[in-house]
C-alpha positions as CSV (number, residue, x, y, z in Angstrom):
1,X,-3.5,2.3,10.0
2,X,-6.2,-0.2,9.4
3,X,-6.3,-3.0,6.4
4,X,-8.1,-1.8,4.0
5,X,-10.2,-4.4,1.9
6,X,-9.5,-4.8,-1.5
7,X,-10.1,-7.4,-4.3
8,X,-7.5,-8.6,-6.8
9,X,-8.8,-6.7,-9.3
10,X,-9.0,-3.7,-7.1
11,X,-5.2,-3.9,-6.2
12,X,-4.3,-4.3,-9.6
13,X,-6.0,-1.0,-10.5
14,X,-4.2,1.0,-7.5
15,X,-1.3,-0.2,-8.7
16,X,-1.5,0.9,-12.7
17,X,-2.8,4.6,-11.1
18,X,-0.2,4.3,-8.9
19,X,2.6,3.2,-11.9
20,X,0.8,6.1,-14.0
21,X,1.1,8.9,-12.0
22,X,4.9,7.5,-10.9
23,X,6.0,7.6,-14.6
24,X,3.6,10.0,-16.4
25,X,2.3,12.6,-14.4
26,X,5.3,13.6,-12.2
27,X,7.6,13.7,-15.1
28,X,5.1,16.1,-17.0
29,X,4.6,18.1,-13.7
30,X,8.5,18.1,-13.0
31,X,9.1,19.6,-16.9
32,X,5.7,22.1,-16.7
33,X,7.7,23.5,-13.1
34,X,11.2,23.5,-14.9
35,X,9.4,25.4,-18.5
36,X,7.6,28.1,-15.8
37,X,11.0,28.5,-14.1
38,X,12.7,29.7,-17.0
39,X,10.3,32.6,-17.5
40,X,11.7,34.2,-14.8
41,X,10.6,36.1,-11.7
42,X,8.6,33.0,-10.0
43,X,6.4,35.8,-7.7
44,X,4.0,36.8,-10.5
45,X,4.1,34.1,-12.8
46,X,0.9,31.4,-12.4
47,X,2.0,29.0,-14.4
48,X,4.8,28.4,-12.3
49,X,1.8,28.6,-9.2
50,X,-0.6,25.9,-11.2
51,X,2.5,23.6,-11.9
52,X,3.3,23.8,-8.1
53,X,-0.2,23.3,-7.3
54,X,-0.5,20.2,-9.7
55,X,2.8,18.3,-8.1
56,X,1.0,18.9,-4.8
57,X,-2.1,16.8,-6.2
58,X,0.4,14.2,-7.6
59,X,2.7,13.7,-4.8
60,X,-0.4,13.4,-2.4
61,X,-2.5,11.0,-5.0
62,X,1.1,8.7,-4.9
63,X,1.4,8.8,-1.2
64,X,-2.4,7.6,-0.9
65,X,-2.5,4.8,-3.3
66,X,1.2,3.9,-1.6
67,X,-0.2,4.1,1.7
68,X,-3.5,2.1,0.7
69,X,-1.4,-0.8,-1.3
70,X,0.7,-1.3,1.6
71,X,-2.4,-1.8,4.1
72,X,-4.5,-3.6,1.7
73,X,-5.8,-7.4,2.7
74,X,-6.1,-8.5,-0.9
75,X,-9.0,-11.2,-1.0
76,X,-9.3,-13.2,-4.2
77,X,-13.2,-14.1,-4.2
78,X,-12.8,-17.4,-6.4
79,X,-10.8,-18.8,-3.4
80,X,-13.1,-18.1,-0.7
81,X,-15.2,-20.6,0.6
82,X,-18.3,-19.0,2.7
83,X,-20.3,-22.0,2.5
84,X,-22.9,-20.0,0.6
85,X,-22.6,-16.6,3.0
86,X,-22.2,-13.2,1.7
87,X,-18.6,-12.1,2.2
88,X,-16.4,-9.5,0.9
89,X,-16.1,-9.7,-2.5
90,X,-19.2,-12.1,-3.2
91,X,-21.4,-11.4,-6.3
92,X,-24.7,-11.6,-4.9
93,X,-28.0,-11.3,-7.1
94,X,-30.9,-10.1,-5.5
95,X,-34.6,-9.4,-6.3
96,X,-36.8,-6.0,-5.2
97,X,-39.6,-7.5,-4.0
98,X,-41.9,-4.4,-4.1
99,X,-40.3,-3.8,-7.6
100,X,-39.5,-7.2,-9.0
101,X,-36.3,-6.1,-10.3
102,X,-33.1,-8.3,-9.7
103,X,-29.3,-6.4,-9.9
104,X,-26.3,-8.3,-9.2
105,X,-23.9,-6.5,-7.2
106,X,-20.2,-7.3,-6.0
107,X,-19.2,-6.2,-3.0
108,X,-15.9,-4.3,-2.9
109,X,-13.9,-1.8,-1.0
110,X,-14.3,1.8,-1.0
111,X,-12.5,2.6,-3.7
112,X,-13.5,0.0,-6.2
113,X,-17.0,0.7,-5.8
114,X,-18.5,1.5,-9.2
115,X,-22.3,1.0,-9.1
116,X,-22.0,1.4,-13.0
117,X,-20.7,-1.3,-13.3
118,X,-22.5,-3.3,-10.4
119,X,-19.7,-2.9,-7.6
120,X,-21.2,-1.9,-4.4
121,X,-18.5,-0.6,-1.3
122,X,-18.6,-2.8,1.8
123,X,-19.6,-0.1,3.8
124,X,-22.8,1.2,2.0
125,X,-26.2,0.5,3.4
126,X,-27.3,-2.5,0.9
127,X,-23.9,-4.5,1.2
128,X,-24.0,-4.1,5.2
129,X,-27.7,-5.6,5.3
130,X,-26.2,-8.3,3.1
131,X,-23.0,-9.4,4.7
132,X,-23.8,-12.6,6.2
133,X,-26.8,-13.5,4.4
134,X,-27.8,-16.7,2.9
135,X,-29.5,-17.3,-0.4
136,X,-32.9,-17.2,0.0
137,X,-32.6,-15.0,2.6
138,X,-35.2,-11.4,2.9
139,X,-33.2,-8.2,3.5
140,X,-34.1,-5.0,4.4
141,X,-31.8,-2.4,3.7
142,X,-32.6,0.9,5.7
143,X,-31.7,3.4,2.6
144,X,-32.3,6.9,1.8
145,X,-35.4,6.6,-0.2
146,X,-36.8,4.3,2.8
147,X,-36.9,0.7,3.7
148,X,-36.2,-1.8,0.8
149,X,-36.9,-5.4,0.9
150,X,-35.0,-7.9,-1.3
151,X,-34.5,-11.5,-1.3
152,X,-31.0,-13.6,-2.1
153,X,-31.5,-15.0,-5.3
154,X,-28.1,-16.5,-5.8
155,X,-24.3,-15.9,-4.2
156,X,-21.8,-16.6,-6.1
157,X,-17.7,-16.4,-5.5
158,X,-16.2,-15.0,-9.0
């Protein structure tokens, strides 16, 4: 399996899920399978089927976030030194330039993307036309809606 990008903050939140559904949500699956078992004949009763069914989401959910923690290249972005390059985990502010609007995104790994909350995953459209960029740099991002033009405004490492 292949590293799997992630930033400090991003590892920290696997790892509480991960601590979460290891101490809360098997327990409560392992006593909802144990109450359904003790209502008898297990071929007609669904409660014992849903229980089953939710330790089957569980025990896969903790083998992912396991897997991913243990082939994760943890970058801390406050240590990197680009020189001024976009890199993974960069905050990058950048202006539409048919729009005028600026956002400031941080690029992150797949599943700390959050655009709410202005993290964009490595591998979307907008953080591949910035990787390697420069401030002051023009981009154009091939997107959905069309081809976007923005311009580097500032990079920062945070």
């Amino acid at each position: 399996m292949s590293k799997v990008p992630l930033t400090v903050s991003g590892a920290e939140k696997l790892r509480t899920e991960l601590h979460r559904l290891k101490t809360v949500e098997r327990p409560k699956v392992i006593a909802a399978i144990a109450e359904a078992r003790s209502h008898g004949d297990l071929s007609e009763n669904a409660e014992y089927d849903a229980a089953k069914e939710r330790q089957g989401f569980v025990e896969g959910r903790i083998a992912e976030m396991e897997g991913k923690l243990a082939n994760a290249h943890i970058i801390n972005p406050s240590e990197l030194d680009a020189e001024g390059r976009i890199v993974f985990g960069a905050t990058v502010e950048i202006e539409d330039l048919e729009s005028g609007d600026t956002f400031t995104y941080q690029i992150v790994g797949d599943d700390e993307a959050d655009i709410k909350h202005g993290k964009i995953s490595v591998g979307s459209p907008t953080a591949r036309a910035l990787i390697g960029k420069n401030e002051g740099d023009v981009v154009e991002v091939t997107a959905p809606g069309g081809i976007k033009e923005y311009e580097v405004l500032a990079v920062k490492y945070v």
